[in-house]
C-alpha positions as CSV (number, residue, x, y, z in Angstrom):
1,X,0.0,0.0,0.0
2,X,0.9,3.8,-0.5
3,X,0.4,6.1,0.9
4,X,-2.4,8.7,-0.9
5,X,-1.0,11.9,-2.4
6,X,-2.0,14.7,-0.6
7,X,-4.3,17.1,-2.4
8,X,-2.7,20.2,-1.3
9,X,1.2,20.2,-1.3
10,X,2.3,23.3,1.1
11,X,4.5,25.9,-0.5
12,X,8.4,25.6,0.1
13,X,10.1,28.8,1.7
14,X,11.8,31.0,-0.3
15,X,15.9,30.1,0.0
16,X,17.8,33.3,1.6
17,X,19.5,35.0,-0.3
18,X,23.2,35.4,1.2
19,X,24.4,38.0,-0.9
20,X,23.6,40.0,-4.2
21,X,25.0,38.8,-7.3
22,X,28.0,41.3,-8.9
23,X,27.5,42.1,-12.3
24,X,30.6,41.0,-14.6
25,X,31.9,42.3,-17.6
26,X,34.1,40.4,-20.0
27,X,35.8,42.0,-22.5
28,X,35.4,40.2,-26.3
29,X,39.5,39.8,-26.1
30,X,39.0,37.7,-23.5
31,X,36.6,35.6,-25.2
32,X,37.9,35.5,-29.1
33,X,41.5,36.4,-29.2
34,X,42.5,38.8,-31.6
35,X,44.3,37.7,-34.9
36,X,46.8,39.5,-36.8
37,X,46.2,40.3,-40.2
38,X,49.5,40.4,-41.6
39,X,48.6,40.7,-45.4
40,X,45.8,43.0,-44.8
41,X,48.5,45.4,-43.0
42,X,51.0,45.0,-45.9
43,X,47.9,45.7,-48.4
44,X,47.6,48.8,-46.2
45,X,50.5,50.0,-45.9
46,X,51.1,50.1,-49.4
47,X,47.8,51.8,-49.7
48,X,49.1,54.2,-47.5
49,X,52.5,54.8,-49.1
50,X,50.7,55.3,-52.7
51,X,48.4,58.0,-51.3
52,X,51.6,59.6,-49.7
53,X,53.8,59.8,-52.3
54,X,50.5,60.7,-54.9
55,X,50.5,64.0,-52.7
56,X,54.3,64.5,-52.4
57,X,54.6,64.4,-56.0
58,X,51.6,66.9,-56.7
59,X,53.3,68.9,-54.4
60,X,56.5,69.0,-56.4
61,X,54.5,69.4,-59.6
62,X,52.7,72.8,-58.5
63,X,52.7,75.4,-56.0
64,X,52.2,73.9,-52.3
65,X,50.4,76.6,-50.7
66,X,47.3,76.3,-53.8
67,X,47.7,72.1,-54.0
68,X,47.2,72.0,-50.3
69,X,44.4,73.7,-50.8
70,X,42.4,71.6,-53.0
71,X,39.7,68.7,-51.2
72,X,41.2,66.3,-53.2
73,X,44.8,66.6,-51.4
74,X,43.7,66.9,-48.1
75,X,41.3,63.9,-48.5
76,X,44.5,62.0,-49.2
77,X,46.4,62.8,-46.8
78,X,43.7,61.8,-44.8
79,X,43.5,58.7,-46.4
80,X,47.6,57.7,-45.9
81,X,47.4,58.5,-42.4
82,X,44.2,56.5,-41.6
83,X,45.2,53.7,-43.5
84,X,48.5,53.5,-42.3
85,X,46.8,53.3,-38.4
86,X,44.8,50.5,-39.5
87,X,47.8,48.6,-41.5
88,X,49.4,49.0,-38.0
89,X,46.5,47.8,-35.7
90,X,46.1,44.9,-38.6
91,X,49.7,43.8,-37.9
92,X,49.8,43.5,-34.6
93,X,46.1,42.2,-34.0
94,X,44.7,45.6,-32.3
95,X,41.1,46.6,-32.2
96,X,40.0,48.3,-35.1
97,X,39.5,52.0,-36.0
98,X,36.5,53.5,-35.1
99,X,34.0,53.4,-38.0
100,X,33.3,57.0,-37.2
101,X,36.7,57.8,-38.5
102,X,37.6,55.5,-41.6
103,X,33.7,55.6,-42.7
104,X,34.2,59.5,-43.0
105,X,37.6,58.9,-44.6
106,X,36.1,56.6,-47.3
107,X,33.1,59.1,-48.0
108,X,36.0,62.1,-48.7
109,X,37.8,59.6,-50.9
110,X,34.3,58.5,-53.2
111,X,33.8,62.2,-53.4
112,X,37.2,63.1,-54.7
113,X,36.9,60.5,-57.3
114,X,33.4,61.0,-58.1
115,X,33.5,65.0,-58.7
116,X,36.4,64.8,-61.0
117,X,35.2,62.5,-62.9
118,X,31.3,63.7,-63.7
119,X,31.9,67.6,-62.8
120,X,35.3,68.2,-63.4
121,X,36.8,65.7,-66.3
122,X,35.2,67.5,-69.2
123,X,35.4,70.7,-68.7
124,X,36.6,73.9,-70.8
125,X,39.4,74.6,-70.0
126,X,40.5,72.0,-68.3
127,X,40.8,71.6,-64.7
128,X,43.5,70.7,-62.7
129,X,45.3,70.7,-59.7
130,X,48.8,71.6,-60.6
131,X,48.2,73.1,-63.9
132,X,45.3,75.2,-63.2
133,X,43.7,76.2,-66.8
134,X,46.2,74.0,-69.0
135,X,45.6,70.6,-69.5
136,X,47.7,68.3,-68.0
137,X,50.1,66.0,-69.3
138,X,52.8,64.0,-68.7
139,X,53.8,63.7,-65.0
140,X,50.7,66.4,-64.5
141,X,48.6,63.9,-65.8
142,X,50.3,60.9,-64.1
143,X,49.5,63.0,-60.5
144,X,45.8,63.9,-61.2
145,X,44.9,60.1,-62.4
146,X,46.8,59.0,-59.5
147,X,45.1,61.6,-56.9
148,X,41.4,61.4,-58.4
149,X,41.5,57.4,-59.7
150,X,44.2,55.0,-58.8
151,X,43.7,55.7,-54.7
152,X,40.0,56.1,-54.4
153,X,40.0,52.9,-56.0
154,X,42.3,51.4,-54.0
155,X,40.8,52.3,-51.1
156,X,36.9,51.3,-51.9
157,X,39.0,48.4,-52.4
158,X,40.0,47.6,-49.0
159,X,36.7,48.5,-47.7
160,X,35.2,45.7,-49.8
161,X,37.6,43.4,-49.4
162,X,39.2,43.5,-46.0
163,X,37.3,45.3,-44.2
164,X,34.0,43.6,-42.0
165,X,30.4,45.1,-43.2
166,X,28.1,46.5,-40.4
167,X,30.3,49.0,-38.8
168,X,28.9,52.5,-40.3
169,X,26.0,53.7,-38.9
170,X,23.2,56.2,-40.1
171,X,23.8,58.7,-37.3
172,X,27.8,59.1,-38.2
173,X,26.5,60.3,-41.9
174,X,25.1,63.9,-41.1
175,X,28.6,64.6,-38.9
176,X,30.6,63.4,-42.2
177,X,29.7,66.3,-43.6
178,X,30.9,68.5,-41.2
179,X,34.1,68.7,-42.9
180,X,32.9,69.3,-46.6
181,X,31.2,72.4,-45.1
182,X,34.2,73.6,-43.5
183,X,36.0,73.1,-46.2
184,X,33.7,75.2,-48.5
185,X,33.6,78.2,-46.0
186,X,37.6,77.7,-46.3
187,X,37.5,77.8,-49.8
188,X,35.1,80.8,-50.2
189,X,36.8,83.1,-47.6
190,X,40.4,81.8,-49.7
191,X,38.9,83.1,-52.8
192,X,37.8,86.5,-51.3
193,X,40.3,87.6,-49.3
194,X,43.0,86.7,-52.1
195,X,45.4,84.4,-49.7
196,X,48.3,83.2,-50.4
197,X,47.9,80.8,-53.6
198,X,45.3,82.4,-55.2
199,X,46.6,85.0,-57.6
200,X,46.4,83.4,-60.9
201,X,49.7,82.6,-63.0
202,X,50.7,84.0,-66.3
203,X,48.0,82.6,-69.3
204,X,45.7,81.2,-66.4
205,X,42.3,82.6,-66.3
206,X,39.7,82.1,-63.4
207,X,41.9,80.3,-61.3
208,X,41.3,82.6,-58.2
209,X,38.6,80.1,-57.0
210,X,39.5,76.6,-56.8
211,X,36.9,74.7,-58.3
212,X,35.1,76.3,-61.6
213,X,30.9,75.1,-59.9
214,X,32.3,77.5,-56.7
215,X,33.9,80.0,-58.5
216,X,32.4,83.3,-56.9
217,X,33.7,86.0,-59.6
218,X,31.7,84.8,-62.3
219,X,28.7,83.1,-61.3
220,X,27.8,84.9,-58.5
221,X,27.3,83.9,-54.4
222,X,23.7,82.8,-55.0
223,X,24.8,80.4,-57.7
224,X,27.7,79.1,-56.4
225,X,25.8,78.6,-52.6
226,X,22.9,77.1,-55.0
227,X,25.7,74.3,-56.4
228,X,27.1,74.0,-52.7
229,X,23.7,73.1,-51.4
230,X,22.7,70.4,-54.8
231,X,26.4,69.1,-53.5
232,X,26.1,68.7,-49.9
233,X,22.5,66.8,-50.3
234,X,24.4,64.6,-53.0
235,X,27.2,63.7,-50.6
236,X,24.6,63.3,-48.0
237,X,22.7,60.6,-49.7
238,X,25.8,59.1,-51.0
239,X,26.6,58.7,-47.2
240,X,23.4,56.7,-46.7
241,X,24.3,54.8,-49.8
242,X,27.9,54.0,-48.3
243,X,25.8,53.1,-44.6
244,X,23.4,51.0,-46.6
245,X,25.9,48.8,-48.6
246,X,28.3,48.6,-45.8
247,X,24.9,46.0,-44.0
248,X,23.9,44.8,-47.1
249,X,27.3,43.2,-48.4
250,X,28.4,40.0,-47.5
251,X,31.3,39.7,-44.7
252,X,34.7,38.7,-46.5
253,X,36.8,38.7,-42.8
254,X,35.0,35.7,-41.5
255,X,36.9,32.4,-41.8
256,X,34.9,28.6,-40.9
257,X,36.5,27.7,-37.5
258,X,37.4,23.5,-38.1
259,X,36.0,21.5,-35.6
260,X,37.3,17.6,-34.9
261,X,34.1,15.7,-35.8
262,X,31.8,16.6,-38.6
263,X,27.7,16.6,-38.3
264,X,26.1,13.6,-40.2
265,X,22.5,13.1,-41.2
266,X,20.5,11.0,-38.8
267,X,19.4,7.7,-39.6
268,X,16.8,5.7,-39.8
């Protein structure tokens, strides 16, 4: 015989608690250890050393003060030092650079190549960065392919290839542009107050203001702030574009980690 099981079973008290529990944080090092990327820093660093010597020979080409000057040049100097950061934190298996940072990097470089090329290319006369009103050719035209082609490309580049998707975010585009409107305030006051680089050479016309769609003396301030505004929405939505892609392409970092057994299909 057993005994019957009671209808009502009485609650069990509550076990004391001795003492509160400590939140812990683990940092992911601690959990996946880093890897160096050796190749990836050597891809990099020649990245890096291209865009350098791209601005130290546009430098020797034409006059420093005006080359400086130009978005294109100081978007690639950008570019080295950035990418020579990350070649370094790829070597020796640091923690990335803030998307912040390279995301706005990349966005300067796009627009470099992308103004040249449908604003700039076909123009009369011709633009330029060291030859300002002359066409350029020969080591002239080695520099501007190399400044407003060959590195842009090289960086998108190492974004799509090396680089792990999902890191931009929509808030960082509006504060990309922060720069591009400094710049243009730069570039205005530069043109109007006649600085240093901005007197026009012998047989060079409307070179005063550095890029013919923001030249000042012969469209006008309403025009030219008209072209800066069509400019700074395109940038804007190529920003999103850049945000959008960047979740939408596939991951080219991750590796299949190799277990010892291998899953089989069940039978029966």
């Amino acid at each position: 015989m057993t005994a019957p099981i009671p209808r009502d079973i009485p609650e069990l008290p509550a076990i004391p608690r001795t003492h509160a529990l400590i939140p812990s944080y683990v940092p992911a090092a601690a959990v996946v250890a880093p890897v160096r990327r050796p190749l990836v820093g050597v891809f990099r660093l020649l990245i890096a050393g291209l865009a350098a010597a791209t601005v130290a020979l546009t430098l020797l080409l034409g006059s420093p003060v005006r080359v400086l000057s130009h978005f294109a040049v100081q978007s690639t100097i950008l570019l080295a030092l950035v990418t020579a950061a990350s070649a370094r934190r790829a070597w020796t298996a640091r923690k990335p650079l803030p998307s912040a940072l390279t995301g706005a990097v990349l966005l300067y470089t796009v627009m470099t190549a992308l103004v040249d090329h449908l604003l700039l290319s076909d123009r009369t006369p011709p633009f330029s960065v060291t030859t300002p009103g002359t066409a350029p050719t020969g080591w002239h035209q080695l520099a501007d392919v190399l400044l407003h082609t060959v590195v842009p490309a090289a960086a998108v580049l190492d974004w799509l290839l090396l680089t792990a998707p999902g890191a931009l975010r929509l808030r960082q585009a509006a504060s990309w542009l922060v720069y591009p409107a400094l710049y243009l305030v730069f570039t205005l006051a530069r043109g109007a107050l006649g600085l240093p680089g901005t007197v026009a050479a012998k047989g060079e016309k409307g070179t005063r203001y550095l890029y013919p769609f923001l030249d000042v003396a012969a469209h006008g301030y309403r025009h030219v702030l008209a072209n800066a505004l069509l400019l700074g929405l395109a940038f804007y939505a190529l920003a999103l574009a850049l945000v959008a892609l960047d979740h939408a392409r596939p991951n080219p970092t991750r590796h299949r980690t190799k277990t010892g057994f291998r899953l089989q299909p069940p039978v029966g």
